[in-house]
N, C-alpha and C positions, 0 to 999 in steps of 0.2 A: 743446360739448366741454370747455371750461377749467371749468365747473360741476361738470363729473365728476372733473375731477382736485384740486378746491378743498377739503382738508381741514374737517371739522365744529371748532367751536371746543370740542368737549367730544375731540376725537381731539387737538387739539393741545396743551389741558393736560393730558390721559393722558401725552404723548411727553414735555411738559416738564418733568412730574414723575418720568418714568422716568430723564430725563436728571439732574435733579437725585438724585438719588440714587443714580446710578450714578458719579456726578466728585465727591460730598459726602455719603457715607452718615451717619445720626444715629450720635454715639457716647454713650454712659453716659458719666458722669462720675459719678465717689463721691468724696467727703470722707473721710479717712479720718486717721488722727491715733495713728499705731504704728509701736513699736520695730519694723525690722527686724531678724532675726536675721542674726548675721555671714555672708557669701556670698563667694564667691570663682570669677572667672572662666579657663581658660587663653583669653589673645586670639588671633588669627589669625596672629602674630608670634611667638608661644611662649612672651609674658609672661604670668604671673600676678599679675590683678589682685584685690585683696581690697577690700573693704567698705570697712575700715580707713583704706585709703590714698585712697576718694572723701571724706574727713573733711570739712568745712569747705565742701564745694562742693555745688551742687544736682541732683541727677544724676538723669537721665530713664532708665528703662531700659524700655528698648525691646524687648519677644517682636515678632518677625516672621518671616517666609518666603521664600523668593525667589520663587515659586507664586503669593503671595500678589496681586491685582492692588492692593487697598488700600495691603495694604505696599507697593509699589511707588509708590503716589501720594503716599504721605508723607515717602516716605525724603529726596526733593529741599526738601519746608518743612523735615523735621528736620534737613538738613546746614546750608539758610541761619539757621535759628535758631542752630543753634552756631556757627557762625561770627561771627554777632551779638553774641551773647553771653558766647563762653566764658573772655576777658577779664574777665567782672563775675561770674567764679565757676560755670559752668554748663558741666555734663556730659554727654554722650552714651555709653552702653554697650548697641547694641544684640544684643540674645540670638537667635538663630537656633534655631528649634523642634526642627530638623529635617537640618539640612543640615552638611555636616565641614569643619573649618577652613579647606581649601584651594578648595573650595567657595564659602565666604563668602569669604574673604579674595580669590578672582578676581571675585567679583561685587562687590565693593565696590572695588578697584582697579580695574575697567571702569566703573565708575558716575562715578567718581572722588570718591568718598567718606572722609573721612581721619576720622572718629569712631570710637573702639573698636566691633569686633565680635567675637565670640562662639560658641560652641554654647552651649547650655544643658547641666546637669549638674545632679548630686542637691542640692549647697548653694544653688542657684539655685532648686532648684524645692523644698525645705524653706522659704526667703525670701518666696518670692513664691507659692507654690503652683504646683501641675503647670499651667502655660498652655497652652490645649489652644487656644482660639479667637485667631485674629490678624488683626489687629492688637493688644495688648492693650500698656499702656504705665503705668509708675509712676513719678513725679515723688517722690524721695526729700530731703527738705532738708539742709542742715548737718549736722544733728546725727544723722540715720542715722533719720530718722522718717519712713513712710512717709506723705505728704502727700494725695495722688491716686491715683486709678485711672482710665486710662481706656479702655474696651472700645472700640472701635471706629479710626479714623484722627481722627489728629492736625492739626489746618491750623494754622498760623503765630497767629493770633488769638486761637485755646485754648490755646497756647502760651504766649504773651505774659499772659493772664488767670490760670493756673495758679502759671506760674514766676516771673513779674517779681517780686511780693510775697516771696517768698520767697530772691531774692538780694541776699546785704550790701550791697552798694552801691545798689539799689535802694533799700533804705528808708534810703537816709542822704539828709539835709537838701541 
């Protein structure tokens, strides 16, 4: 009886790779090394935020979903990274594909999330192009360059490899 219930060891790396990949799907990462054009967000608050005024700091900007199950599993490393970091220069703006101010603004207030959010809009999506796939995520530097891209979720480690180099105080001595 316990032989028929004893998993093959070829069924238990099937489940452990289905598990891995459902808690850590592979994301793209591209290099990328361009002006963004000026963008301008309304936030969930009724501030408008523009391009301009992320000047000087490293700003991740975030397409996501509320639907989304991935965006859901990132949004908790992307609040602790900023909180880690946003002291040494580092920004969070994330953009909503889909969903209306009052919308994000209660799902981000129950999460208990304090990083700008967003709807998307035409300057937004002139900037970065129409983001149709989410999670999809761009690390912007000081100087309004777009640095990264990355298709897929985000974990605190491609965080930390992406961003640290590119904040001031990082590469100071």
């Amino acid at each position: 009886m316990l032989k028929k219930w004893t998993p093959s060891p070829l069924t238990l790396i099937l489940l452990g790779l289905i598990a891995w990949l459902w808690f850590r799907p592979p994301a793209e990462v591209s290099d990328e090394n361009r002006i963004a054009p000026p963008w301008h967000v309304t936030l969930t608050d009724g501030r408008v935020l523009t391009s301009d005024a992320l000047r000087g700091k490293v700003v991740l900007v975030n397409f996501w979903a509320t639907w989304c199950p991935y965006c859901r599993k990132e949004k908790p490393v992307i609040d602790d990274f900023w909180r880690d970091t946003r002291s040494k220069g580092f920004e969070v703006v994330s953009i909503s594909i889909d969903d209306s101010p009052e919308k994000i603004a209660a799902w981000m207030r129950d999460k208990g999330y304090a990083f700008m959010a967003a709807p998307t809009n035409a300057s937004v999506a002139a900037a970065f192009g129409n983001v149709a796939s989410v999670p999809t995520s761009f690390i912007v530097d000081a100087d309004g360059r777009i640095r990264h891209t990355v298709a897929g979720q985000l974990h605190y480690a491609r965080l930390e490899k992406l961003v640290m180099p590119l904040l001031p105080t990082a590469r100071q001595p």
